[in-house]
N, C-alpha and C positions, 0 to 999 in steps of 0.2 A: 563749205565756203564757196561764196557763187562771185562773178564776175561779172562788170557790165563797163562798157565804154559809155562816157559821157562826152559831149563835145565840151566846146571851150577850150691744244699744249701737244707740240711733241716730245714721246720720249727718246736722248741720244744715250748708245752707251761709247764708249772709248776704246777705237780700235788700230788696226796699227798703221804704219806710215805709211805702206803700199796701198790702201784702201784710202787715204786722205787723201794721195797722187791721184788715183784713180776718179775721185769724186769732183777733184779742181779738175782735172782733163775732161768729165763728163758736163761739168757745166760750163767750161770753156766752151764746148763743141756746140753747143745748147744755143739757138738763137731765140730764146726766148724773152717775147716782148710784155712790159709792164703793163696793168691798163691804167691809164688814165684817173685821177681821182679827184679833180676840178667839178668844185659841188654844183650839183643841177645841169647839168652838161651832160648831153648823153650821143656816143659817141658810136660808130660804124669803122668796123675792121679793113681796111684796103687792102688787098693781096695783086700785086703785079709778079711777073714773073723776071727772077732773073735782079729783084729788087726786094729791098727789107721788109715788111710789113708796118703800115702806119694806120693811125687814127685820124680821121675825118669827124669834125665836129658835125654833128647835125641839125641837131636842135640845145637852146638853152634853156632854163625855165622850167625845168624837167622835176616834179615832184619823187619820184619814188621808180626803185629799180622795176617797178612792173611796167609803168607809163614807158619807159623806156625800151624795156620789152616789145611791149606790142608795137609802139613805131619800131622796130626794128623785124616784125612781126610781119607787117603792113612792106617790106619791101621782100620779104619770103613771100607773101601773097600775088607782089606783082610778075615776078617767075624766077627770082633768085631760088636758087636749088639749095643752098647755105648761105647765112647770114650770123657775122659774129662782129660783137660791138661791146661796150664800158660802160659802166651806170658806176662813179664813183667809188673805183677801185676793184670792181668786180666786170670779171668778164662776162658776157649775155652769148650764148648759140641758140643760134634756130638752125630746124631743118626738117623736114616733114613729118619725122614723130614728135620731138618735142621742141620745146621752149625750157632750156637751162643756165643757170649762173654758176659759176664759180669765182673762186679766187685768185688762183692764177688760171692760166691755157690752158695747164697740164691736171688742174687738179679734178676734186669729184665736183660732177655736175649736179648741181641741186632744180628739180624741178621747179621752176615758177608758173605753169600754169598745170592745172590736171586736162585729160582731153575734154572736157565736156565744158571747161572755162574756157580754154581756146577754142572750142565751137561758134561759143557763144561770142568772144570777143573779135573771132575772124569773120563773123556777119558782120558786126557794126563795123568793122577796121574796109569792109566790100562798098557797104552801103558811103563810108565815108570818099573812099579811093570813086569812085561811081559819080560822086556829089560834088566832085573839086576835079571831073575830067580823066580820071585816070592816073593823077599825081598822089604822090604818097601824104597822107594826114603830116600836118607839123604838129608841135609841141602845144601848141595851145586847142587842138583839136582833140586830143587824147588825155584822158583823165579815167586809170582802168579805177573802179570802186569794188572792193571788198565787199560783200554782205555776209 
């Protein structure tokens, strides 16, 4: 499967009360944040320090969790060293090896691109950033296509 930019059930068993306490104290302690799931919206992680972690809208109009990928892609290109963002309930990381989503923060990362699709898609995402001054592609410039 090749890439190209176009512009434009768990199982529980039952166990006992000291391990319930345990599990409420562990998610208590747990700041972890939801993503976002407002359809076609695709969203960038904000990390300050010393402050909660939020979501920054980016773009709307967002077809498909890859499109949003690669504009999120496109700002790991301009020299963010990690980059983590929300495509409609699922979370997006970048960061020099890969491009992955998950379900929540904590969970398994599923590759969304193989390297040789990001190869292909971090030219077109250069030639675009190049094309518009140095500024990151928006949503109507990024359209990744499957073949």
């Amino acid at each position: 499967m090749m890439h190209s930019l176009q512009r434009r059930g768990v199982r529980w068993r039952r166990a006992g009360p000291g391990f319930a306490i345990l599990c409420a104290l562990a998610l208590g302690a747990c700041d972890d944040i939801a993503a976002p799931t407002q359809r076609g919206v695709c969203w960038r992680l904000l990390t300050v320090p010393a402050q909660r972690p939020k979501f920054q809208a980016i773009s709307s109009g967002v077809w498909s969790l890859d499109d949003c990928a690669a504009q999120l892609e496109a700002f790991h290109l301009q020299g963010a060293s990690q980059v983590e963002g929300a495509f409609q309930g699922y979370f997006i990381f970048v960061d020099s090896r890969l491009v992955t989503s998950a379900p929540s923060s904590g969970g398994f990362r599923y590759p969304i691109f193989q390297p040789s699709q990001r190869r292909e898609i971090d030219a077109d995402l250069r030639r675009l950033i190049e094309d518009r001054n140095g500024a990151a592609p928006n949503a109507g410039d990024i359209s990744v296509e499957r073949k």
